[in-house]
VONU-804434 format. One record per residue (C-alpha): residue number from 1; chain; x, y, z. Coordinates in Angstrom, 3 decimals, padded with zeros to 6 digits, m for minus. Layout:
<NUM,A,<X,Y,Z>>
...
This chain:
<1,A,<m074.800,009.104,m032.911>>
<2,A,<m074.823,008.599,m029.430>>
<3,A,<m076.030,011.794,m028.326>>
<4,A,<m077.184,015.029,m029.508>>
<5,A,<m073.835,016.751,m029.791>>
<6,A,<m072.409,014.020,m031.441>>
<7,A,<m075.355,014.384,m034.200>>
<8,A,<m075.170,018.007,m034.628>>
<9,A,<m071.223,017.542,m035.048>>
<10,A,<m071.919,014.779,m037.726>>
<11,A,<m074.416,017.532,m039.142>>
<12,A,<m071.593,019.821,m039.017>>
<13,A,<m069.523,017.320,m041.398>>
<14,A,<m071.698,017.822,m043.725>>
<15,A,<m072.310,021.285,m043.785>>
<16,A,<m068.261,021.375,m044.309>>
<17,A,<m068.205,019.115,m047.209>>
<18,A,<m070.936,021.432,m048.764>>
<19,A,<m068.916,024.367,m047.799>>
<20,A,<m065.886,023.121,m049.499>>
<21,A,<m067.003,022.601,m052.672>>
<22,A,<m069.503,025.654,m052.929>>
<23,A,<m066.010,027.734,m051.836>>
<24,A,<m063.843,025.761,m054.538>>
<25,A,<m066.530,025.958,m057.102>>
<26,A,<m066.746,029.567,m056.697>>
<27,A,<m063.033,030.135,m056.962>>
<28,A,<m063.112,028.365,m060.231>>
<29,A,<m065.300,031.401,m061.491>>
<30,A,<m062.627,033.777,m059.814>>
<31,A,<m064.709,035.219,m056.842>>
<32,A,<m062.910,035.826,m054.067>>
<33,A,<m064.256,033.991,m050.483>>
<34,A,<m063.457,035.320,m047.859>>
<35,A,<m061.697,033.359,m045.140>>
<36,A,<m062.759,032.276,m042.520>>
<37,A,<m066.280,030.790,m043.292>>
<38,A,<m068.930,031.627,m040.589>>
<39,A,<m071.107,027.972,m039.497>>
<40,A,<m073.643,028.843,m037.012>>
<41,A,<m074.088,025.990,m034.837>>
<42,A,<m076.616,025.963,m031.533>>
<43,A,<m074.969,023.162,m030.330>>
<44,A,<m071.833,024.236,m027.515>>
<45,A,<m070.990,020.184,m027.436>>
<46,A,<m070.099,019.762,m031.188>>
<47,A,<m068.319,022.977,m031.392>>
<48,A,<m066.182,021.743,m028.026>>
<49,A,<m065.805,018.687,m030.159>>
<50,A,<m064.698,020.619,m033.236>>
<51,A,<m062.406,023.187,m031.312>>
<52,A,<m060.425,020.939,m028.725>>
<53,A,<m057.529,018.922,m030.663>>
<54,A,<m057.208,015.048,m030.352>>
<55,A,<m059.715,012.892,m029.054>>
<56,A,<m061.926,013.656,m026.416>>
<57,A,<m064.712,011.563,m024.314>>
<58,A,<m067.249,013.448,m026.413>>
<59,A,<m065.859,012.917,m029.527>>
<60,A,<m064.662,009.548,m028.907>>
<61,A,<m067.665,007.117,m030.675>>
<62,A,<m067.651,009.150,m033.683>>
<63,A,<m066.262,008.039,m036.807>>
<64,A,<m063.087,009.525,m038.347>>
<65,A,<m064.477,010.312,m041.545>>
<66,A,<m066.700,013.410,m039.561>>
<67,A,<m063.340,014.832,m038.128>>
<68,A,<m062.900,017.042,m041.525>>
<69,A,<m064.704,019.552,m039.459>>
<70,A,<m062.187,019.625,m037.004>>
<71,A,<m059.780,020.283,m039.913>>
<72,A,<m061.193,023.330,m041.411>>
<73,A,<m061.376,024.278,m038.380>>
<74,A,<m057.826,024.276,m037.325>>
<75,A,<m056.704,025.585,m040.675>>
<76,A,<m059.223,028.691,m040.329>>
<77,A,<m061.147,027.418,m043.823>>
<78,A,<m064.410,028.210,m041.076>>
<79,A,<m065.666,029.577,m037.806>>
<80,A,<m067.826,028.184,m035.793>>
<81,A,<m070.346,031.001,m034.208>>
<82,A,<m072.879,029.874,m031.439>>
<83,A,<m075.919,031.016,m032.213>>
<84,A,<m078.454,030.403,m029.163>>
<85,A,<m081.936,028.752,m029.887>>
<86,A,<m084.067,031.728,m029.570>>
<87,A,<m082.527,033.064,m032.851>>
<88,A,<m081.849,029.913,m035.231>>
<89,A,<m084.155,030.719,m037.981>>
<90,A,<m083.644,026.678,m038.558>>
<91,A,<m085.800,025.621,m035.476>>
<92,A,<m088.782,026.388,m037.340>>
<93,A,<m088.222,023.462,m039.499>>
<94,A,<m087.784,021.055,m037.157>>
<95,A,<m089.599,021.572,m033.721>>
<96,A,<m093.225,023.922,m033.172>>
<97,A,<m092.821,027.007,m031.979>>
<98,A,<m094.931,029.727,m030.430>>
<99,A,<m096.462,032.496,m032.216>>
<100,A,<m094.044,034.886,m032.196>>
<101,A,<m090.637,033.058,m032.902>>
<102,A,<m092.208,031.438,m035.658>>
<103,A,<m093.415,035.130,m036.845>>
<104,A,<m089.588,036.221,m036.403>>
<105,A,<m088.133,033.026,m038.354>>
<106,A,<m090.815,033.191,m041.030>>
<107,A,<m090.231,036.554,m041.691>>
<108,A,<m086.161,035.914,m041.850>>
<109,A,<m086.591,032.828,m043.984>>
<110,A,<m089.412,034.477,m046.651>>
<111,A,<m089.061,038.432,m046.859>>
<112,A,<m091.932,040.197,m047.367>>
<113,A,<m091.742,040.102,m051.197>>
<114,A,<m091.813,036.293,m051.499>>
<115,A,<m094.777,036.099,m048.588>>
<116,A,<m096.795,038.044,m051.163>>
<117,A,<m096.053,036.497,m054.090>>
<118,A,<m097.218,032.965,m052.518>>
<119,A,<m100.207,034.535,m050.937>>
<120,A,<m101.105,036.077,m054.610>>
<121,A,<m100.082,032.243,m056.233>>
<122,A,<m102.357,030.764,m053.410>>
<123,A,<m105.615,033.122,m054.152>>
<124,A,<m105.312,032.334,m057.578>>
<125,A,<m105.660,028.545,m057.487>>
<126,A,<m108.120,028.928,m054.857>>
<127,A,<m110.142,030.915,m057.480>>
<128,A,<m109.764,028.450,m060.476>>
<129,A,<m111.314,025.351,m060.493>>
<130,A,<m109.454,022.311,m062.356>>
<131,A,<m110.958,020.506,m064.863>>
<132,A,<m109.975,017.596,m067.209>>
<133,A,<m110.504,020.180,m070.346>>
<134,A,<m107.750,022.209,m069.281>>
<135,A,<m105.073,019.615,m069.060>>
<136,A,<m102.628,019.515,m072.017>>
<137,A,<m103.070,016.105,m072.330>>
<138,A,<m106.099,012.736,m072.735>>
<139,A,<m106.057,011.262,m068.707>>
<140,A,<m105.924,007.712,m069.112>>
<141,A,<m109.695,005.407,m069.091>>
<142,A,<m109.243,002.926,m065.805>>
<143,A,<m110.675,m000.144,m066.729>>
<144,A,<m110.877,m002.531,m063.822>>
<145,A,<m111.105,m006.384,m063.863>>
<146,A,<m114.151,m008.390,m064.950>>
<147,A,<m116.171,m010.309,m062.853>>
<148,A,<m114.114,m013.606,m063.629>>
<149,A,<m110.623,m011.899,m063.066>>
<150,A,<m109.601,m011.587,m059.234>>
<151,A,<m107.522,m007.950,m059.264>>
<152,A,<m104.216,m009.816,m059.320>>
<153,A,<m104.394,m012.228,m062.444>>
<154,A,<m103.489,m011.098,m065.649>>
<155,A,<m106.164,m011.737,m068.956>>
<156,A,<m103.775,m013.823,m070.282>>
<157,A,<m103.625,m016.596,m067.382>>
<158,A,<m106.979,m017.475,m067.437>>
């Protein structure tokens, strides 16, 4: 991509070709979707790229297989919904944030229930100490070379 708009648009695609066959898959098991899909995007160039029909100098390096966005668009299978930085729970993933957005997204992404759980599954292995007696199985014995063996040659070409 040739810029960050174009990227998150490209990012977009995918998200679309997800989208389409989580939404077809779930018809198959007669749940009703409903119509339009919201996409949250934080980028305002790739959803000017997916909004505006026909090419535009934005759009224009990107390939034509990434226009099926555009395309659900247009046929209302999705809307795309700005969502400004502050609030994209998705930013903790990818850039460092200060303490208390990363508070807010942590809390979004892991309720309160799952925080615990993972607090309770971390104490515990803090607690127990690993040893070879409790594996279910014999760890392999490491025998190194001898002394006339360099670590690359096999016994057998000497």
């Amino acid at each position: 991509a040739m810029s960050s708009g174009e990227a998150e648009y490209i990012a977009l695609s995918d998200i679309c070709r997800e989208l389409v066959y989580v939404t077809q898959l779930l018809q198959e098991f007669k749940m009703k979707i409903p119509k339009p899909v919201p996409v949250y995007c934080d980028s305002q160039a790739a959803i000017s790229i997916a909004a505006k029909p026909g090419f535009t100098q934005k759009g224009k390096n990107i390939r034509i297989e990434y226009h099926n966005v555009r395309d659900n668009y247009q046929t209302k299978q999705i809307c795309i919904n700005k969502i400004p930085g502050e609030d994209n729970p998705a930013d903790i993933l990818t850039k460092a944030l200060p303490g208390p957005s990363n508070k807010k997204h942590c809390d979004f992404l892991f309720p309160i229930s799952y925080r615990e759980k993972l607090t309770i599954m971390l104490q515990g292995t803090r607690k127990r100490k690993i040893t070879t007696k409790a594996l279910p199985y014999k760890l392999p014995r490491l025998v190194g070379p001898t002394s006339a063996q360099t670590p690359y040659e096999s016994p057998t070409s000497i």
